[in-house]
N, C-alpha and C positions, 0 to 999 in steps of 0.2 A: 287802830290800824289805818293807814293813809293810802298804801297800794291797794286799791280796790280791785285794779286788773291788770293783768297785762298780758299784750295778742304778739306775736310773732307774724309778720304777713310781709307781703315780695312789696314791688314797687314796677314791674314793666306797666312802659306806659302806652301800650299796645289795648292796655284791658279801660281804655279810657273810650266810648263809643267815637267820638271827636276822632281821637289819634287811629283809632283800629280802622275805623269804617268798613265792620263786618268780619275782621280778623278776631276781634274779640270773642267771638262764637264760640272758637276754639279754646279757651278759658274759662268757661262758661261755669265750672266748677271752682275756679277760683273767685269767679264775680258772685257768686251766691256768698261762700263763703268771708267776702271781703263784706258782702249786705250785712251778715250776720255776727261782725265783728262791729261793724257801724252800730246793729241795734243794741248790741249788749251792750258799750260804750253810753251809747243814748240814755238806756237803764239805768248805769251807775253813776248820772250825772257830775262828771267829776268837776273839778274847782283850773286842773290845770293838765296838759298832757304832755308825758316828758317821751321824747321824741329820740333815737339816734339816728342817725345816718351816714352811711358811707359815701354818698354823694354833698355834702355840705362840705367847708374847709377842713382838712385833713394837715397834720403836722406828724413828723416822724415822731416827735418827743416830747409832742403836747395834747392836750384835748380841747380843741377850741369850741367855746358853746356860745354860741349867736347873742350878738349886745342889741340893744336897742330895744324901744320901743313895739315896736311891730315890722314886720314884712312880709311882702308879695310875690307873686312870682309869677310867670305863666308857660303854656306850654308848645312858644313857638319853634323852639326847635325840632319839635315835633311834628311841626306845620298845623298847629291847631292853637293860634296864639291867642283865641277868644277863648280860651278855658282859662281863666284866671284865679288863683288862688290868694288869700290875704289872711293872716294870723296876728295878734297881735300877745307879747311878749309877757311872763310873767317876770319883771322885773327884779321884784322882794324875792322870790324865790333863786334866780340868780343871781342875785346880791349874794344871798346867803352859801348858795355853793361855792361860789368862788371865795368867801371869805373862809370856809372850809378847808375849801384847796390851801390857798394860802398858812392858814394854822396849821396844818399838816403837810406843811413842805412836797403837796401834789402838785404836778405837772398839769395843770386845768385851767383855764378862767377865760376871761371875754378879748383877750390880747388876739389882734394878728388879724383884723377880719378884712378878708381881700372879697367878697363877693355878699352882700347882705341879700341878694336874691333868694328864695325859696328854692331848694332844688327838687328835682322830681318825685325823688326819694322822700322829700318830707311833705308833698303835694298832692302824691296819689293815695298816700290813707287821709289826707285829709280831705280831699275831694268827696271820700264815700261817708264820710262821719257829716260832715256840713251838711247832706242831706237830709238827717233825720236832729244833728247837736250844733249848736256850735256857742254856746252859752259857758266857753274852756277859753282860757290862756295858753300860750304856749312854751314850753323849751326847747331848742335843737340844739342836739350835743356831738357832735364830729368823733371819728373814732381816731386814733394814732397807731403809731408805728411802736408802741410799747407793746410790752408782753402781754398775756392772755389775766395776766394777775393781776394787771395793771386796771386793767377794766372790768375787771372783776372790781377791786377798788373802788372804781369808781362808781358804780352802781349803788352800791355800798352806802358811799357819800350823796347821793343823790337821794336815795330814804332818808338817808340821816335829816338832808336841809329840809324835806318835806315836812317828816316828823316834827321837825322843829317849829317850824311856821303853821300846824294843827293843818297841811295842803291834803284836800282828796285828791289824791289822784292815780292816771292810769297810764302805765306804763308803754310804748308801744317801740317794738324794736324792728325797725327797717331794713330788710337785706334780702335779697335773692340768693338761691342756693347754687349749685354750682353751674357754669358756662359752659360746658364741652362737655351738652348731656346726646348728641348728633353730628354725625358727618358734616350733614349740612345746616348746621345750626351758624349762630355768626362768628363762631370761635371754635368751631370744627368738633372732633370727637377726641375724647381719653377715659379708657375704663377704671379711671379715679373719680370721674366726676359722677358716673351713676353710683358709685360706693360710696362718697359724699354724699351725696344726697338719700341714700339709701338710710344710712346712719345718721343723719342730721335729726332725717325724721322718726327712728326710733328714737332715739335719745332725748330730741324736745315734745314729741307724745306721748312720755314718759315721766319728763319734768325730771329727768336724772341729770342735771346741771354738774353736776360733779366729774360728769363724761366727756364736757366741751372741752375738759381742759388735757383731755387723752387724744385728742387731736395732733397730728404731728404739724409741723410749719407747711415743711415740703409736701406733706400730703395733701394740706387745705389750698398752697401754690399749686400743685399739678392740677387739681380739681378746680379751679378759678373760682371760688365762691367768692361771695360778695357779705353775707353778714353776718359771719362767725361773731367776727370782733362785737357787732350790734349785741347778739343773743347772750352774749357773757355779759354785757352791764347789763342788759337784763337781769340775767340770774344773780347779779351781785346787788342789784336792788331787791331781790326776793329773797336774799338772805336772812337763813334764819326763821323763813315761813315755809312751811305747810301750805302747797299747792296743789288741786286737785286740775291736771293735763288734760288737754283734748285736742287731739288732731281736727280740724275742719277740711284742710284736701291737701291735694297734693296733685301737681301737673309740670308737666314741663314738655309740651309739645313744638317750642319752639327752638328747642336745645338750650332752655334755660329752667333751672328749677324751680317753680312757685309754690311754695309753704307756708299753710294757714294753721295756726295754733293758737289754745287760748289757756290761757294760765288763772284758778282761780284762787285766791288764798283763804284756806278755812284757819287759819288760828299757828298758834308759832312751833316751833320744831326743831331745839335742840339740834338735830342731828343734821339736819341744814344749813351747816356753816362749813362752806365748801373750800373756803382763801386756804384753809388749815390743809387740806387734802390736796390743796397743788403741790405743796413744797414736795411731797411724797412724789407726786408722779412726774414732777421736774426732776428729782434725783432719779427715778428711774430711767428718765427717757436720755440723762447724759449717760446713765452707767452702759446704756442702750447704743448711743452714738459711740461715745470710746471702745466698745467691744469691737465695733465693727469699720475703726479706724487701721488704716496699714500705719506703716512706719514711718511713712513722709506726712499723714497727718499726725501720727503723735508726735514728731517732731515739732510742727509747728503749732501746736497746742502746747506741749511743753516751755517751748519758747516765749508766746504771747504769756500765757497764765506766770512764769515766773517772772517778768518783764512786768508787767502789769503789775501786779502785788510788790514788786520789791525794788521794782528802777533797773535789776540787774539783767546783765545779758549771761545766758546760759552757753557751757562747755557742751562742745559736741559729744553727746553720750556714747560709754563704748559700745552700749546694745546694736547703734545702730546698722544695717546690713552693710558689706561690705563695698557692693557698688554704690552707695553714696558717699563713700570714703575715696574710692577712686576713681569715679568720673565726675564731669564737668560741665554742665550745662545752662542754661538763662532758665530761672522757676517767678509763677507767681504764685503770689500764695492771697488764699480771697476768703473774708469770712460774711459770712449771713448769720442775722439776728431777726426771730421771727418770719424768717420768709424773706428779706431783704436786705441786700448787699449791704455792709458796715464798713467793709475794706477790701479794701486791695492795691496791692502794690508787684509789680516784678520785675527782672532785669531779661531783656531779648536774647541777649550771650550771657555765659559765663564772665563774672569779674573776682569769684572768689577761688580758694584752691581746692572746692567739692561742691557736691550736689548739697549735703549737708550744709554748708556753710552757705550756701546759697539760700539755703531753707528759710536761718536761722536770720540772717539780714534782713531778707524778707519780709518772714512774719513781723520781726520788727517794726515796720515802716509799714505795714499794713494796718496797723494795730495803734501806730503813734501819729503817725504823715501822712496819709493819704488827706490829701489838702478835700475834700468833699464832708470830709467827716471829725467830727469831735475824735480826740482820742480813745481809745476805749477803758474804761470804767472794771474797778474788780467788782461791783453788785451785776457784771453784762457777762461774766465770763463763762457761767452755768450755761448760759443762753446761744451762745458761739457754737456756729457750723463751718467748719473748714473744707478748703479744698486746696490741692495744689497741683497746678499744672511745671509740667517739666514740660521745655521745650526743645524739640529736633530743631536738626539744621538749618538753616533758611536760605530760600530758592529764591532768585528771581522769576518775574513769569512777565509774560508779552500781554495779557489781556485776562480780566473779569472773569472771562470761561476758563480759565483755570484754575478759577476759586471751587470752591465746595464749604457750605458754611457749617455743615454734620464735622467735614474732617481738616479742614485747612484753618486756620487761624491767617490775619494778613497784617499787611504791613505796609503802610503808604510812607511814598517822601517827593520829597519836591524842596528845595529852595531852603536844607537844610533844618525843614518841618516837618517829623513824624509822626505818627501816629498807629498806635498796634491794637486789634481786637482778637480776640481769644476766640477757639472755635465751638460749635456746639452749644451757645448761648440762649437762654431763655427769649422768646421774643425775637429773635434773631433769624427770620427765614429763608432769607432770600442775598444771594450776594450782592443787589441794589443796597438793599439795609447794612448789610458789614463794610463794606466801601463806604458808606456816607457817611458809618457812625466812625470809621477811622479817619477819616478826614476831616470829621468835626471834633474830634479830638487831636487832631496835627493844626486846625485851625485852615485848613484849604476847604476850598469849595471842592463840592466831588464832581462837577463839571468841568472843572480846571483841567487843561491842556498840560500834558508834558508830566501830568504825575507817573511817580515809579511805583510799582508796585511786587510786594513780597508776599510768599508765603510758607509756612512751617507747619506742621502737624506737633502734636500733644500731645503727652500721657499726662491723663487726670487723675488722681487719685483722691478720694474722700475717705 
């Protein structure tokens, strides 16, 4: 057996005395239990420690795991740049995972590295471990924009290269739980993010891995958590073993969640091979979404999923209601995969002879052309969230105060350069931010003199 352990622990760099100067007080239950992740660690003297992180390089469609030698880092963006951290790299052992990846036609390896700096995320558990071990190699593995299976996978692979090379070692998965656990925390409040976190921590004090994956997108999006994706390659490297759970705390006073867990493996378990139990709850959670689709998303589900599989473009079906037969309007239609935008495309007016027809162009080109993204893929199409916005008339308006970014969508031009943003957008708060981002999509400055400005209201439908 090669995973001797693995800890689930946060990473704010608040609980660093340096960075806090007395803030830290207030975590003080996390700083115990981080001491006591250090000693067990110390105990199991491992040979190498495989690390993830949602703060290292990040790729939508990759897993990039840090090349080289060794790396440092330190922690002045925190204003405390003499806290230095330094690791150096189990090379043989990522050799071997990447050549893994590669055999197995995985989306993994040492490609793409735009920052060899240590980040915080892989700094602060190694800060508390260096104080009692540091006789360990290291790996640091980035999470992507794949599915929950995906890294599950890879976890997976990650045992495998271990086992292979006879490596001891100890797992540790980096991530904060969710951000909007307080009004006044740094990312304000939603009563998804204490239910996140509420369930994170039964489910990983439990070691019910099988759970992570009954997680919705949008529900881990509205709750902002930071290291779901980390805690599935965990569980996917513990696959297959028999782990005895233990919560060590749990706090989030700062309106961020911090979760201490320790995983220990007694011996293998059959019944813990979880890859097998996603596909179930992936077909439940679409038969889930399509229930509660109206007819302008099963439209363009319809559409994308036949288009996609077969090259063809679909007849407008006769089920569909009759006012998408006979009115006329400009629709976008946007799909998300795992949480994040995959497409979108739409027309401001009508250019077809229905709303349906409007749908069905659309999704089209949402799905093939939206020039940001690959087309999409029939292994993506389980995974697809749709929306479609229909859009009212459009107004001129004299000024900014006439925007509303809940209800107005807008529309800038100037000099034959437009640009349109949708309303009610994620991240979108303030009519400063929708003007800027339409303008940096029309390619004007949003200081620029003389621009014109629109705006239209929406009906959404998902």
């Amino acid at each position: 057996m090669t995973i001797l352990g693995a800890f689930m622990v946060p990473h704010p760099p608040i609980i660093l005395p340096e960075v806090g100067r007395g803030e830290e007080a207030r975590i003080s239950a996390t700083t115990s239990a981080y001491q006591e992740v250090a000693r067990r660690i110390a105990e199991l003297k491992p040979d190498t420690i495989l690390l993830t992180s949602p703060h290292t390089i990040l790729y939508m469609d990759y897993f990039h795991i840090s090349p080289g030698v060794r790396a440092r880092g330190d922690f002045a963006r925190f204003n405390a740049p003499q806290v230095k951290i330094a690791a150096s790299y189990d090379q043989q052992l990522v050799e071997e995972i990447e050549a893994e990846a590669i055999a197995k036609h995985f989306p993994a390896g040492t490609m793409g590295e735009r920052d060899a700096q240590l980040d915080h995320a892989t700094m602060i558990p190694l800060y508390f471990l260096n104080k009692l071990y540091t006789d360990y190699q290291l790996v640091r593995i980035g999470l992507s924009g794949e599915s929950l299976l995906r890294h599950y996978e890879l976890g997976q692979m990650l045992a495998a290269a271990a086992n292979k090379l006879n490596r001891r070692v100890v797992f540790i998965g980096s991530g904060d739980l969710s951000h909007k656990l307080k009004e006044d925390g740094p990312y304000g409040f939603d009563s998804h993010g204490p239910e996140y976190d509420k369930r994170i921590m039964d489910v990983m004090s439990r070691g019910a891995f099988d759970e992570l994956f009954a997680f919705p997108e949008d529900f881990c999006e509205q709750a902002a958590e930071c290291g779901h994706r980390s805690f599935v390659i965990m569980a996917g490297a513990l696959d297959g073993l028999a782990v005895q759970a233990e919560k060590l705390s749990y706090e989030g006073p700062f309106g961020v969640g911090y979760g201490v867990c320790a995983f220990t493996p007694t011996g293998t378990d059959d019944k813990r091979h979880f890859a097998q139990a996603y596909a179930k709850i992936r077909a439940d959670q679409l038969a889930q979404r399509k229930a509660k689709e109206d007819p302008y998303v099963q439209l363009a589900r319809a559409t994308i999923e036949a288009f996609v599989s077969t090259g063809e473009k679909i007849s407008i079906p006769v089920s569909v209601p009759n006012e998408m037969l006979t009115n006329r309007a400009g629709t976008f239609v946007s799909l998300k995969e795992h949480g994040q935008l995959r497409g979108c495309i739409g027309t401001i007016g009508p250019v077809r002879e229905n709303i349906a027809a409007e749908i069905i162009g659309n999704a089209i080109s949402a799905a093939s052309q939206d020039p940001r993204f690959s087309a999409v893929r029939p292994d993506e199409l389980s995974d697809l969230v749709y929306s479609v916005d229909v859009l009212g008339p459009i107004e001129d308006i004299g000024s900014p105060e006439q925007l509303d970014v809940k209800r107005y969508g807008v529309i800038v031009n100037k000099g034959g350069r437009r640009g349109l943003l949708l309303p009610n957008l994620e991240g979108v708060d303030s009519i400063e931010q929708q003007v800027s981002i339409a303008c940096e999509k029309a390619g004007l400055a949003p200081y620029e003199k003389n621009i014109k400005l629109q705006r239209f209201e929406v009906i959404r439908h998902k």
